[in-house]
C-alpha positions as CSV (number, residue, x, y, z in Angstrom):
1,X,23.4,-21.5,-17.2
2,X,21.1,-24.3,-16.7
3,X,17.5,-24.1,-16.7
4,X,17.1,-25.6,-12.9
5,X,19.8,-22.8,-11.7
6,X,17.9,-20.2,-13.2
7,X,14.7,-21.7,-11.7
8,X,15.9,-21.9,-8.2
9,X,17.4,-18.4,-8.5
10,X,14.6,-16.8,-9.8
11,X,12.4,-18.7,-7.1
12,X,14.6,-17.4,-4.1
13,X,14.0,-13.6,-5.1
14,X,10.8,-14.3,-4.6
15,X,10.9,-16.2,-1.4
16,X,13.0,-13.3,-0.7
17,X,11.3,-10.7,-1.2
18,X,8.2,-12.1,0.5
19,X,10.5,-11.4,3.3
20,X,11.3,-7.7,2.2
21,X,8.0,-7.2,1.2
22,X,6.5,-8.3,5.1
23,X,9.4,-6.3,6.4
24,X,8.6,-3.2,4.5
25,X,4.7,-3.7,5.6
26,X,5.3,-3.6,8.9
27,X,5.2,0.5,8.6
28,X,1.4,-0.4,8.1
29,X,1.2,-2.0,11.3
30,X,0.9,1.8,13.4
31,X,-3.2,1.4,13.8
32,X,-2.3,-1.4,16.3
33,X,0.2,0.7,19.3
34,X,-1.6,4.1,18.1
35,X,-2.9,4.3,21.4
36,X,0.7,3.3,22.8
37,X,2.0,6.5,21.4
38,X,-0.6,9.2,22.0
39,X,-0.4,7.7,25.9
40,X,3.0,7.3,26.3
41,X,4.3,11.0,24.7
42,X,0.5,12.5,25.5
43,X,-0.7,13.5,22.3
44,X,-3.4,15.4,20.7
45,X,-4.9,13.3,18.0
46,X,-3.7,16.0,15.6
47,X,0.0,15.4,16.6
48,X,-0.8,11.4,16.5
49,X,-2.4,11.8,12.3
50,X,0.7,13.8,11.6
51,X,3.2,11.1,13.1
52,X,0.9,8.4,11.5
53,X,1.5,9.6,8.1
54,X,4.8,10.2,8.1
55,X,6.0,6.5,7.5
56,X,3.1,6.4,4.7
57,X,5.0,9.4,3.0
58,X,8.5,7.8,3.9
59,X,7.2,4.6,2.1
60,X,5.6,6.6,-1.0
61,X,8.8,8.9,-1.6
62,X,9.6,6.2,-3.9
63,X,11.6,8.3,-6.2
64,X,14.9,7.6,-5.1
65,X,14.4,3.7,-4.8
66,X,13.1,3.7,-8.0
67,X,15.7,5.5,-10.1
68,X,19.0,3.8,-8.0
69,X,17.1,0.2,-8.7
70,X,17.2,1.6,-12.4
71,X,20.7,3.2,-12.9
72,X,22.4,1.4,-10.2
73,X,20.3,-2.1,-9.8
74,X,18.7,-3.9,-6.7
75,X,21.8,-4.7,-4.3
76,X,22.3,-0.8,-3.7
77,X,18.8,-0.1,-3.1
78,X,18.5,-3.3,-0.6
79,X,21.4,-1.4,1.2
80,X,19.7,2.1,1.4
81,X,16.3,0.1,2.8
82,X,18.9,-2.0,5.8
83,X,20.3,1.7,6.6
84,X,17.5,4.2,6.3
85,X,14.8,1.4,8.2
86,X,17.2,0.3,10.8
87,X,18.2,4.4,11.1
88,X,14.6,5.3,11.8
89,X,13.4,3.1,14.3
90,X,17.2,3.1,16.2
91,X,15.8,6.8,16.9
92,X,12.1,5.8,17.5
93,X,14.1,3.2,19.9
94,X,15.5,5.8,21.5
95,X,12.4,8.5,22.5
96,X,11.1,5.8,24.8
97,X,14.2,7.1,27.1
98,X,12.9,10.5,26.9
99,X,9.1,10.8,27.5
100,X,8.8,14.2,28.4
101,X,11.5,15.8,26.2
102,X,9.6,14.1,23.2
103,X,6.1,15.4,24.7
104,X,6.7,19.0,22.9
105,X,8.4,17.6,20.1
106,X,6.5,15.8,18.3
107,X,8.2,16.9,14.8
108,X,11.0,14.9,15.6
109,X,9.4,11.9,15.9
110,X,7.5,12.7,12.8
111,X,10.8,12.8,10.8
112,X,12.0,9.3,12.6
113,X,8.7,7.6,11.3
114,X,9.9,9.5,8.0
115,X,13.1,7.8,7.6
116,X,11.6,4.8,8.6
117,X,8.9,4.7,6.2
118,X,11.8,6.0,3.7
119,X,13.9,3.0,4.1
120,X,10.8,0.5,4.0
121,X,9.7,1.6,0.0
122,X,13.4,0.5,-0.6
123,X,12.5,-3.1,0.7
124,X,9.4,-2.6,-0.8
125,X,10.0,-1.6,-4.7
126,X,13.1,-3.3,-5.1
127,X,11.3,-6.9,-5.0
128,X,8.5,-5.5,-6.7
129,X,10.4,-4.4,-9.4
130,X,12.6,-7.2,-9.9
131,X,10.7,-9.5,-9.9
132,X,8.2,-8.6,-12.1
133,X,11.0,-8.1,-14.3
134,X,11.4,-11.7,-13.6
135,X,8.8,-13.2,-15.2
136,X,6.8,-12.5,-18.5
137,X,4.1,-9.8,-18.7
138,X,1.5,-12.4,-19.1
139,X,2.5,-13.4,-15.5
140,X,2.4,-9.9,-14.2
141,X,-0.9,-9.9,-12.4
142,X,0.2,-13.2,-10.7
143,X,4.2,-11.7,-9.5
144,X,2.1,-8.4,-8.7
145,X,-0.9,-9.7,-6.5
146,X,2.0,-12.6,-4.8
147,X,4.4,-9.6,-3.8
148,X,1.7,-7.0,-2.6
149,X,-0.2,-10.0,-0.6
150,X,2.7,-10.5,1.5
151,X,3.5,-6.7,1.5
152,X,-0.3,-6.8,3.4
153,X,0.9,-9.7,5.3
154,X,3.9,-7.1,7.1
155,X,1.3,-5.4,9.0
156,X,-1.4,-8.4,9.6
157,X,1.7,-10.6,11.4
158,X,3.5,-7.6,12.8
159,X,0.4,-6.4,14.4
160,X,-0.2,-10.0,16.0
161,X,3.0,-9.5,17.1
162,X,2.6,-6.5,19.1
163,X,-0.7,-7.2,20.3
164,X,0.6,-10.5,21.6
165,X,4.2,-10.2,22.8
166,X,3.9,-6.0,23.7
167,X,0.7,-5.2,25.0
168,X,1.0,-7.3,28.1
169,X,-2.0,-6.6,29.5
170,X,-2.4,-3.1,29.6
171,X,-5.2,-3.2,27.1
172,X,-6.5,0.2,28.7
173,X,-3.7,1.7,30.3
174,X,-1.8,1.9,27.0
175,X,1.2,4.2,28.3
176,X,2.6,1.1,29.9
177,X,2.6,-0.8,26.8
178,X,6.4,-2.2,25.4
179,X,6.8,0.6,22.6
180,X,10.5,0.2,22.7
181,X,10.4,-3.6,22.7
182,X,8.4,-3.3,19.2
183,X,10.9,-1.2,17.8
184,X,14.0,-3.2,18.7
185,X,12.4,-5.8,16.9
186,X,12.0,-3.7,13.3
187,X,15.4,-2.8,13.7
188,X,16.1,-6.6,13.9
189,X,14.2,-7.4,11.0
190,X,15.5,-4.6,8.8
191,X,19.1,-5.9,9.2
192,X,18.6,-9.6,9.1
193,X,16.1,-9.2,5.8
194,X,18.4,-6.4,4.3
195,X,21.6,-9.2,4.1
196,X,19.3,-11.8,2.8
197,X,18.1,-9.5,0.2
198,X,21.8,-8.5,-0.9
199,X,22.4,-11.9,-1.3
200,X,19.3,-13.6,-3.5
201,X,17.5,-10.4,-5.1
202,X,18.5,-10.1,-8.4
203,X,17.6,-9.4,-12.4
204,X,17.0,-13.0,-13.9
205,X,16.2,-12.5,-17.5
206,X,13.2,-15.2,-18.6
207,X,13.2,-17.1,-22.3
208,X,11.1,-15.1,-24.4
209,X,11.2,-17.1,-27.0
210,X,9.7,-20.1,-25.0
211,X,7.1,-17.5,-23.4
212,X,6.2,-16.5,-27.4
213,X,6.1,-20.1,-28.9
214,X,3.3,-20.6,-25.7
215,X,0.7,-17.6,-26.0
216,X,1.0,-18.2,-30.2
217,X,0.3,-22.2,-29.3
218,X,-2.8,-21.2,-27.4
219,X,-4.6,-18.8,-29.3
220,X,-3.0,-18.1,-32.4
221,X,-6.0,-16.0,-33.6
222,X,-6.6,-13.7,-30.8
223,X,-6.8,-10.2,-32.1
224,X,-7.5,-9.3,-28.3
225,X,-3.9,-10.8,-27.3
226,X,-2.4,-9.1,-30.6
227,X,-3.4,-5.8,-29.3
228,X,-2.7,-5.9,-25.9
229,X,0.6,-7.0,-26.7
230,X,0.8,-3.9,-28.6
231,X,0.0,-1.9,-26.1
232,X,2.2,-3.5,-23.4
233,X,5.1,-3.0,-25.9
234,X,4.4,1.1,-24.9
235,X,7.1,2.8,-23.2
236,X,5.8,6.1,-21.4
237,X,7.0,8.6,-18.8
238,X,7.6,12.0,-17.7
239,X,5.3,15.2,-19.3
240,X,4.2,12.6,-21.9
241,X,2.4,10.6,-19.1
242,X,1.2,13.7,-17.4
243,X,-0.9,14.7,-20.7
244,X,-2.6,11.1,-20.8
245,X,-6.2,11.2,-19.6
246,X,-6.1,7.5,-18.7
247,X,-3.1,8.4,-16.7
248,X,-5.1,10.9,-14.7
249,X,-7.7,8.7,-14.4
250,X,-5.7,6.2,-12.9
251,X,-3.2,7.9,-11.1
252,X,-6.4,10.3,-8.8
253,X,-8.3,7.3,-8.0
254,X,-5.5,5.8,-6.9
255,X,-4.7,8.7,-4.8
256,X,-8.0,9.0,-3.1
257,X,-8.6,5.6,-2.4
258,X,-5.0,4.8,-1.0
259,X,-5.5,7.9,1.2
260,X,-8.7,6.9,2.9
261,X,-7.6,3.7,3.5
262,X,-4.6,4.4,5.1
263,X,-6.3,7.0,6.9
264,X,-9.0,4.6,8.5
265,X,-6.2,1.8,8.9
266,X,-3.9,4.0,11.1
267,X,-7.0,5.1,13.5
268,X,-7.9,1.0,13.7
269,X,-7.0,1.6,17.7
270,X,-8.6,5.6,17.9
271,X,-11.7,4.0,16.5
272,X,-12.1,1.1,18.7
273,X,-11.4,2.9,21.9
274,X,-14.1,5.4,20.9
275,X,-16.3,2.8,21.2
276,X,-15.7,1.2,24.0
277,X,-14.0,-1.7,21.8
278,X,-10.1,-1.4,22.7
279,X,-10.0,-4.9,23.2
280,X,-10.5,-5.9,19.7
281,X,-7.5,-4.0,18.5
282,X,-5.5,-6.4,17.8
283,X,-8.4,-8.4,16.2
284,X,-9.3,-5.4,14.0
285,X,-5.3,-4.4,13.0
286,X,-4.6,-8.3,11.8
287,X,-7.6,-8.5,9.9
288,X,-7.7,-5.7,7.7
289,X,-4.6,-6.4,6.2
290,X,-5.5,-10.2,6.0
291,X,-8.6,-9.5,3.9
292,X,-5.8,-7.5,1.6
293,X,-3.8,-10.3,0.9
294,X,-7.1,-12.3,-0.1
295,X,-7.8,-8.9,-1.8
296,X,-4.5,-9.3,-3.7
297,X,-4.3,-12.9,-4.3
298,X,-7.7,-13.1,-5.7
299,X,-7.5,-9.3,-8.0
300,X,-4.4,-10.4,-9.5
301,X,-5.1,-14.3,-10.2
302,X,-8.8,-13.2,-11.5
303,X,-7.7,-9.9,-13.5
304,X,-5.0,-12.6,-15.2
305,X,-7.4,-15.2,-15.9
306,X,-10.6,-12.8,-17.6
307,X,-8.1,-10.0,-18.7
308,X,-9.2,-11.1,-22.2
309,X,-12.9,-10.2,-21.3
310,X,-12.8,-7.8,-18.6
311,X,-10.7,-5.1,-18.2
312,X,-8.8,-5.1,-14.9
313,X,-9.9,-1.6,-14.6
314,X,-13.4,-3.0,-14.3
315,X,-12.4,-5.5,-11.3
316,X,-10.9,-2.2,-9.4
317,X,-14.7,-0.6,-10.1
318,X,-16.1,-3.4,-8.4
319,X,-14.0,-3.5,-5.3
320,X,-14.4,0.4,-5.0
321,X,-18.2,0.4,-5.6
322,X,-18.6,-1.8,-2.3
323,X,-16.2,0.0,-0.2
324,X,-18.4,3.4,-1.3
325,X,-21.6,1.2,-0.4
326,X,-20.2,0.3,3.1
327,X,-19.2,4.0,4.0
328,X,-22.1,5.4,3.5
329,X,-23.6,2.7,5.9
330,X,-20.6,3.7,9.0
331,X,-21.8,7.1,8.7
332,X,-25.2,6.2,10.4
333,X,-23.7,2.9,12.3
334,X,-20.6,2.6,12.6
335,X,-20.7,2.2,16.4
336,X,-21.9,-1.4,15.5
337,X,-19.6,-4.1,16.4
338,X,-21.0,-6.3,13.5
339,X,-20.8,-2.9,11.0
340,X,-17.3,-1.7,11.8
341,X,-16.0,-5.4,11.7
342,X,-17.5,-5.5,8.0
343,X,-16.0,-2.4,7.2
344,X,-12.8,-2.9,7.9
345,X,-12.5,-6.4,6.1
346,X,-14.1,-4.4,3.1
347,X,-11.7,-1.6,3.4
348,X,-9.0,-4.2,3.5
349,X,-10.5,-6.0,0.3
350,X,-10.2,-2.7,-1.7
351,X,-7.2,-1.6,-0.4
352,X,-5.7,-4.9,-1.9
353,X,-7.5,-4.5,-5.4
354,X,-6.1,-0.7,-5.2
355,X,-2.6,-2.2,-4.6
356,X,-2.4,-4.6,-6.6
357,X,-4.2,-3.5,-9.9
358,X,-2.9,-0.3,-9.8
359,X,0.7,-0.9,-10.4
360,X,-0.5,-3.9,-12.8
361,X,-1.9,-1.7,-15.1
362,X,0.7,0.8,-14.8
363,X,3.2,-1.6,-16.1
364,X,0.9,-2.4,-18.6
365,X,-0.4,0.7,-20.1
366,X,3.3,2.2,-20.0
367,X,6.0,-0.7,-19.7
368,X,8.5,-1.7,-17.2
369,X,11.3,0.3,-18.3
370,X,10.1,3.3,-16.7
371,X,7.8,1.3,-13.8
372,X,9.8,2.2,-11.1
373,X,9.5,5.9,-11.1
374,X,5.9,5.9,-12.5
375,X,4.6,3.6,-9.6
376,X,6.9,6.3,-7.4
377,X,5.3,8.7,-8.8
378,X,1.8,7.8,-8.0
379,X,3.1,6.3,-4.7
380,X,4.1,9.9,-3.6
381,X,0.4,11.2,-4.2
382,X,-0.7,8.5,-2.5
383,X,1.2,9.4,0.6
384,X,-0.3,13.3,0.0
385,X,-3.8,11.8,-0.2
386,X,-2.9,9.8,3.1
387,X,-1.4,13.0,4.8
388,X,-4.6,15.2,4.2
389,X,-7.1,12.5,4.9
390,X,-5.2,11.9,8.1
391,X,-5.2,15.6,9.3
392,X,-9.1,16.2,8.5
393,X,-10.1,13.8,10.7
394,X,-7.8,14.5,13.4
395,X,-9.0,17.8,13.3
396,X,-12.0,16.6,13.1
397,X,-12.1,14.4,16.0
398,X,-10.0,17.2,18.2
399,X,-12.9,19.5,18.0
400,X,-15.4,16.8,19.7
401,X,-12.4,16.0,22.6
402,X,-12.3,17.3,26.0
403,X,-9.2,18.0,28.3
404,X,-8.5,14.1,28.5
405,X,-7.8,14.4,24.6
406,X,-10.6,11.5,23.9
407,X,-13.7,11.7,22.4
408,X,-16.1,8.8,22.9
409,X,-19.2,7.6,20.9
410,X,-20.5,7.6,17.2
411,X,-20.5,11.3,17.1
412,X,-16.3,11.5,16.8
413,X,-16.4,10.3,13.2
414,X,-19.6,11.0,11.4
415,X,-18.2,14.2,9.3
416,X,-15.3,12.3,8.0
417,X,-17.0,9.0,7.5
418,X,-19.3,11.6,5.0
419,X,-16.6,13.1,3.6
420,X,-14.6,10.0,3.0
421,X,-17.8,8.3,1.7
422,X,-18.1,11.0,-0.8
423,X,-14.1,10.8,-1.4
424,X,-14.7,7.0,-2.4
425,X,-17.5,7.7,-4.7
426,X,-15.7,10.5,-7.1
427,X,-12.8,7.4,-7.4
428,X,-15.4,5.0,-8.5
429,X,-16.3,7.6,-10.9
430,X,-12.3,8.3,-12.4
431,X,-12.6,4.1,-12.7
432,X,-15.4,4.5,-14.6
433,X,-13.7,7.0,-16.9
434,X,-10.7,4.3,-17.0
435,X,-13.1,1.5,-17.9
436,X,-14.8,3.6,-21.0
437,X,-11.2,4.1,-22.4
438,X,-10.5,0.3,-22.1
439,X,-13.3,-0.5,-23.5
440,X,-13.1,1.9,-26.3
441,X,-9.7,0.4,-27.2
442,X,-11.0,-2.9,-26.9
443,X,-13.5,-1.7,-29.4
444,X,-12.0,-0.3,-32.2
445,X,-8.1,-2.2,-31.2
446,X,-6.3,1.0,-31.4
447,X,-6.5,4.2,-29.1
448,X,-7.3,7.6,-30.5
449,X,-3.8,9.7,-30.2
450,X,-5.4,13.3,-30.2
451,X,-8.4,12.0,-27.9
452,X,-5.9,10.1,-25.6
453,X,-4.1,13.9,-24.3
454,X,-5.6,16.0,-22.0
455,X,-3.5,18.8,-20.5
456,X,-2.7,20.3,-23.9
């Protein structure tokens, strides 16, 4: 096959899963018509965390995605996304016919933001996958922070969207916002993008011998590139991984950070309202997830570029240090307009670096063969760290509410801005872990075997 052919193939999977990864995104995207639902079905906040989480856990039950993309390859998991996405929201399309029916049951809406959310990690780790199969490893920070930026970019533009085209006015009154509109248009997308990705989303195999001749051309002395070679060369899953301590270290931060985040994402709207601020919801909902695809652009270009000096596990410490910095500050101003509009650009910055550098170094430290169910893997804790941050501070914020179901003022949030705070700070301490074992590898170019298991 020509080399052009195989260029312009390869370059359509991406330009293709941009799409799939903007259309999986868009689950992110409930932080702007949060408010829509709680008024339109009359919610408790409790009921509203629950259904909030539910497309995070759809999107992190990654398992299934991950072992059909395997066994099976990327054309039958780019079907199960177009069926399972378009499924969900057909039913979420079709509560807005039945207010009151839906009022004492929220548990079924909860399993149609499930099946949503479900379909979405299809469109999200089959491009994912792929193409960072695509390309060679030494590329893999690059594939990795170009996918997930435009996986941040599903809920910046589909947030505009709503904000622009559904709220209509009714920036108070948010019952009479176009809730079914918004969900006629996923359905849409998840058809339309679902053909296009049957079509161009596919294994292209690159020249490793060309890639080789390159990195040897460049540095031929590197003992640094020698051994991370080595180590990329690992192939690790299953009860093996479980015993790694790097693994754990990894895999909890991970977990904690991706759950506060999503937590304080999906209450973008509860927050604002609180405060008086409902008008800068859309505002707030486009730019968090428009500071992650700087975050991701810039963690996985920079963690390329200085991986032979700094470990990328030290670039995640960095981002997570700030973010645990800045929460301590909401906890005493976060009512601020200037404060809470810097806090949720720096909560968009780490949740990029988390994103991207996470699944980076997972492909690093234990190959791609087995990627796609270890990045599930973590995903699904991820979507249990989500679920429990989310119910803490609806709990949280139901205790302060009065028969309206709102709470107003500062007062709504302090307890789980601490404990979120505190969440953020025993992460930046798992990283530091990480970043010792890195560096203790760097050190002495080997790892210690017996050292290296925990779990024993």
């Amino acid at each position: 096959m020509p080399l052009a052919r195989i260029d312009i193939e390869r370059s359509l999977a991406v330009f293709v899963g941009f799409l799939s990864m903007i259309t999986s995104g868009s689950t992110y995207s409930f932080g702007a018509f949060t408010n829509a639902v709680k008024s339109h079905f009359n919610y408790t906040q409790t009921e509203v965390e629950f259904l909030s989480s539910m497309p995070n856990i759809g999107i992190s039950f990654a398992f299934p995605a991950g072992i059909i993309i395997e066994k099976f390859g990327p054309r039958w998991s780019t079907l199960g996304g177009a069926v399972f996405s378009s499924l969900g929201y057909g039913l979420l399309y079709s509560t807005t016919f039945q207010q009151q029916f839906y009022h004492t049951r929220a548990w079924l809406q909860c399993v149609y933001f499930f099946i949503a959310g479900f379909g979405a990690t299809f469109f999200y780790m089959t491009p994912l996958a792929i193409n960072m199969g695509n390309y060679h490893p030494k590329h893999r920070g690059k594939v990795v922070g170009v996918m997930d930026a435009s996986f941040s970019a599903g809920p910046a533009i589909f947030a505009a969207i709503y904000g622009t085209m559904f709220v209509k006015g009714h920036v108070t009154d948010e019952e009479n916002q176009d809730l079914r509109g918004f969900y006629l248009l996923n359905i849409i997308c998840s058809v339309a993008v679902g053909a296009l990705a049957l079509i161009f989303i596919k294994r292209i195999t690159y020249d490793v011998d060309m890639e080789v001749t390159r990195i040897v051309n460049w540095d031929e002395s590197s003992p640094i590139l020698s051994s991370s070679e080595h180590i990329v060369q690992r192939e690790i899953t299953g009860l093996k991984l479980l015993k790694r301590f790097d693994f754990h270290y990894l895999s909890w931060a991970c977990f904690v950070c991706a759950g506060l985040q999503i937590m304080f994402q999906n209450n973008l709207g509860t927050y604002l309202k609180s405060y008086g601020l409902e008008s800068y919801t859309t505002l707030f909902t486009t730019l968090n997830p428009i500071a992650a695809i700087a975050s991701k652009f810039v963690a996985g270009f920079l963690s390329d570029a200085i991986i032979h000096w700094v470990p990328r596990s030290a670039v995640l410490l960095s981002f997570n240090l700030v973010q645990t910095v800045d929460l301590i500050v909401c906890v005493f101003f976060a009512n601020s307009l200037t404060i809470f509009l810097i806090t949720d650009i720096v909560i968009g910055f780490a949740n990029g670096a988390v994103w991207c550098l996470t699944p980076t170094m997972i492909s690093e430290f234990y190959g791609m063969n087995n990627f796609s169910r270890n990045w599930g893997f973590i995903m699904l804790g991820n979507a249990v760290g989500g679920l429990v941050f989310q119910e803490t501070f609806g709990v949280l914020y139901d205790l302060n509410t009065a028969t309206s179901n709102q709470c107003y003022g500062r007062h709504c949030f302090t307890w789980s801005f601490i404990i979120i705070a505190v969440s953020s700070f025993c992460a930046s301490i798992l990283n530091i872990g990480l970043l010792q074992k890195k560096m203790d590898e760097k050190k002495y170019g080997r790892e210690c075997p017996r050292a290296e298991l925990c779990c024993l």
